[in-house]
N, C-alpha and C positions, 0 to 999 in steps of 0.2 A: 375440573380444576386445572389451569393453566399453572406449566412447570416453566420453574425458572431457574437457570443455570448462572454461578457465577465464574467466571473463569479465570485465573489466576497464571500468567507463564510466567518462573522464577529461577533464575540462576544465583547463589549465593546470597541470599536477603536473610539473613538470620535474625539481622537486627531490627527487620519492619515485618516481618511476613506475617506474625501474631496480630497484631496490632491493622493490619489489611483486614484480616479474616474476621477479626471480631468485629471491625466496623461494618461488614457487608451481613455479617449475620444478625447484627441488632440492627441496620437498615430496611433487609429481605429478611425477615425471620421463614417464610415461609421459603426462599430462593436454596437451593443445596449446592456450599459453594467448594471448588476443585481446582486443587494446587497440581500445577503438572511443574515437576519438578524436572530442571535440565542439568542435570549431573553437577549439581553444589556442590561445593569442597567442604561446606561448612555442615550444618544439621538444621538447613533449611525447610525438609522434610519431616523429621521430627517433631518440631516445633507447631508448622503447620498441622500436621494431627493431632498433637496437644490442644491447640488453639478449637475444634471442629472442626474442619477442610476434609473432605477425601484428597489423599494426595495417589497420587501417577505420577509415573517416572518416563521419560524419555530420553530414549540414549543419544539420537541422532543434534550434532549442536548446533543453536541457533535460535532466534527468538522465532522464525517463519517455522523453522519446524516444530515447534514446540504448536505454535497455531494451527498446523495442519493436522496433529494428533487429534488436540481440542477439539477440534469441528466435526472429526470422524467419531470420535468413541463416544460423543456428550449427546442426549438425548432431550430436547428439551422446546419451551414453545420461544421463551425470547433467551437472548442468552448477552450478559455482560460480560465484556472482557477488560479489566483494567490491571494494570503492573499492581507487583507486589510490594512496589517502595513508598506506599503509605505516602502520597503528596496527591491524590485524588481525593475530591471530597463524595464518600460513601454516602452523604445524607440524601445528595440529589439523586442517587439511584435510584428510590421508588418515582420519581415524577418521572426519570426518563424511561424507564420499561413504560408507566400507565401513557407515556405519548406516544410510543412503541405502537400500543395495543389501538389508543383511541384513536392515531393516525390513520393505521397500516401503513406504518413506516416497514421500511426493510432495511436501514443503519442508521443510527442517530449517533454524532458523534459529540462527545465534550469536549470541547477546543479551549483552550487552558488557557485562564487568566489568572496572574501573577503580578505582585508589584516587588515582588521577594526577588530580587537581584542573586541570590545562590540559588534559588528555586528554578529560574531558569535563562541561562544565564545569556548574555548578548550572544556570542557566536551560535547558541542553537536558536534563539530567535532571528537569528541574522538568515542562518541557512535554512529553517524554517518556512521563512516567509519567500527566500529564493526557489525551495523546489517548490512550494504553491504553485508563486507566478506562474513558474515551468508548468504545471499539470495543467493548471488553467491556460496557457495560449494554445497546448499540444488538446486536450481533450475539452475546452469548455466549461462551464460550469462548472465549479469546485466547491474545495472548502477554505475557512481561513487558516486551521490546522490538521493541515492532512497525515502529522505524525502523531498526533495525538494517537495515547496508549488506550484511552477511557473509553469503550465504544460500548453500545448497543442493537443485535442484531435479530432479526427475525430467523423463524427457523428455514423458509425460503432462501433467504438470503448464504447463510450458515453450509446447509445442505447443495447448495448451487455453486459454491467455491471452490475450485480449484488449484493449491495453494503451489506455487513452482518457489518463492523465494525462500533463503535459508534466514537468513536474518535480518536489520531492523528498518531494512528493506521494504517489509511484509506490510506495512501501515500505506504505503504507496500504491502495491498492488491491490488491498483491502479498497480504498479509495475510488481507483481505475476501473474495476470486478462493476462497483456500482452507478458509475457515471456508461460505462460501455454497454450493461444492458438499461438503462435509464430507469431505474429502480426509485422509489420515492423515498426520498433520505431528508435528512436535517442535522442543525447544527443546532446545540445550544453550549452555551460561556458558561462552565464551571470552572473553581477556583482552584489551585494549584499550588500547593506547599512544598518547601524546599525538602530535602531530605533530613532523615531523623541525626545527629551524630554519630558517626561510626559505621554510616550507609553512603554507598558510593557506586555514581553510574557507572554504567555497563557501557553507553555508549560513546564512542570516540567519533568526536566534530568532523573532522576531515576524512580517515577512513572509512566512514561509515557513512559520511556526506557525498561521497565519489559513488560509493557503493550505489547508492539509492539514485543518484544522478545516473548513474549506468542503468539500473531497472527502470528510470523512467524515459530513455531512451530504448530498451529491449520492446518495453509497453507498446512506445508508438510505432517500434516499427512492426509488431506481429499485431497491433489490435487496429494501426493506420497506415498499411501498406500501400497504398494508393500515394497518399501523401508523402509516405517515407520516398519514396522511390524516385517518385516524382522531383523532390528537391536533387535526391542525387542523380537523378540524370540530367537536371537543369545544372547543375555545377560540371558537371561533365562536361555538357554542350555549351556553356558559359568559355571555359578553360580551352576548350577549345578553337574556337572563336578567336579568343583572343592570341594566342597561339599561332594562330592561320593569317591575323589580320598581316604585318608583315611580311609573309608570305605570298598573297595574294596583291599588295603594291608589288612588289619586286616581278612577282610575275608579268605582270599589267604594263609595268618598264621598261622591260627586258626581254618577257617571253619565255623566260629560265625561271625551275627552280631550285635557286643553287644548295642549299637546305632539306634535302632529303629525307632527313632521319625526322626532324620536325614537323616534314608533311605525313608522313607515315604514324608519327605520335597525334597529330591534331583527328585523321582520321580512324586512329584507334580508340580515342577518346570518345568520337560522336558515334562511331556504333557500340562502344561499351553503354554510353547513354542511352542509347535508343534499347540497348536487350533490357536493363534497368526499367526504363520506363513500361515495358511490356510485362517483365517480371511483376511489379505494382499493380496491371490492369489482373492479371490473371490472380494473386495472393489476393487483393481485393474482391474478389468474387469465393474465393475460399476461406478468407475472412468474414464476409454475410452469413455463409452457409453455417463457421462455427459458431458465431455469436447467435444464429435461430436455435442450432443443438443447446447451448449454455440457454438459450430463453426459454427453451421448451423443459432444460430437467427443473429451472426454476420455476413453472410452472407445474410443477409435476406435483411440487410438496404441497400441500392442503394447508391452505389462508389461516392461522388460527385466531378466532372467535375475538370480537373486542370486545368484548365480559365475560369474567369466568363465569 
């Protein structure tokens, strides 16, 4: 019998959490679904075990932390994780675990379709669609909604993560984890409702738009040091250059260079670039070695069966 996990991170959802739970449990009757509670002010936990949910508590703040408990203590063969503010549609959750199983996928994700203008609203489609772009020219193949909440993962997948982001941040790294070991993923369009009255997000457009722009530069440069490095030693030796050029008429004129402190900067620049680019060759070969370790514990965990 293939177990099935649902996973639930909540901070303050009092007024949808019930209404979450019940929907996954009359979708997965057989699925055992788990609220990990991130220090509510409200009686977001109570209610959840009213509803059936096991709930767990996590002290540490953050939606990333809250994910990083999830994946350690939850035992299970595919495992759903979607928000607890009831705007995911619970019906399609059986067809995406049986494409899970029938694929061998290891993350399917629900990229949210909306025509509900407060469901979600222009500036998160706006920034949305901007850090996409970003993932895809920096890592390649992507998805259309890389923060989509609504995901499906294998227990490979689950088991092989290692989760460094604190908060909602975590949907980027989740993203990157699978394009970096080329894991077979997919995307399917589920529908996306606004929130209930009296329910209200957690995340903030701009700080939390900068945040995750910063993790998906941290990404590229520890998961694409070669490349990272590479640009900053070319801006280096670029700046430099042009710096020098100047310099080098005058010399060529005259035989002087009366600028001394700007020949001394032009050629601090190009061997700052030059250690840079050497730093990139060598982290690139210590980046191979970690992405084989991250390939090999995902290989560690055992394929589960596509039929119970």
């Amino acid at each position: 019998m293939r177990r099935i996990a649902v996973l639930i991170p909540c901070y303050n959802e009092a007024a949808t959490i019930a209404a979450t739970v019940q929907a996954f449990r009359a979708s997965l009757p057989q699925a055992q679904v788990y609220v990990f509670d991130n220090n509510s002010q409200d009686d977001t936990a109570g209610i959840a075990r009213a509803a059936g949910a096991l709930v767990r508590h996590v002290s540490e703040q953050g939606k990333g932390s809250v994910v990083r408990r999830m994946f350690a203590d939850v035992e299970a063969d595919a495992y759903v994780m979607v928000d607890g503010d009831h705007t995911y549609d619970a019906q399609v959750a059986p067809q995406l675990v049986q494409r899970l199983f029938d694929d061998g996928l290891d993350m399917l994700v629900g990229s949210r379709v909306s025509e509900e203008q407060a469901a979600y609203r222009f500036g998160h489609r706006f920034g949305n669609a901007l850090l996409t772009g970003v993932v895809t020219a920096l890592f390649g193949r992507s998805f259309t909604d890389i923060l989509s909440g609504y995901r499906v993962f294998s227990r490979r997948y689950v088991k092989s993560f290692a989760a460094h982001s604190t908060g909602f941040e975590i949907e980027t790294e989740l993203t990157v984890h699978a394009l970096e070991l080329r894991m077979p993923v997919a995307e399917v369009a589920t529908r996306y409702g606004a929130r209930p009255e009296g329910s209200f997000s957690k995340l903030n457009t701009y700080r939390d738009g900068w945040r995750i722009l910063g993790t998906i530069a941290r990404l590229f440069k520890s998961e694409k040091p070669l490349a990272f490095y590479t640009l900053a030693a070319g801006a280096c030796a670029l700046l430099s250059l042009v710096l020098a050029w100047p310099l080098v008429l005058t010399y060529l004129q005259t035989g002087l260079v009366p600028r001394l402190p700007t020949a001394v900067l032009c050629s601090a620049l190009m061997l700052f670039g030059v250690m840079l680019a050497v730093c990139g060759i060598v982290l690139d070969a210590v980046t191979k070695a970690r992405i084989e370790q991250k390939r090999f514990a995902y290989l560690a965990v055992a394929l589960a069966p596509p039929h119970a």
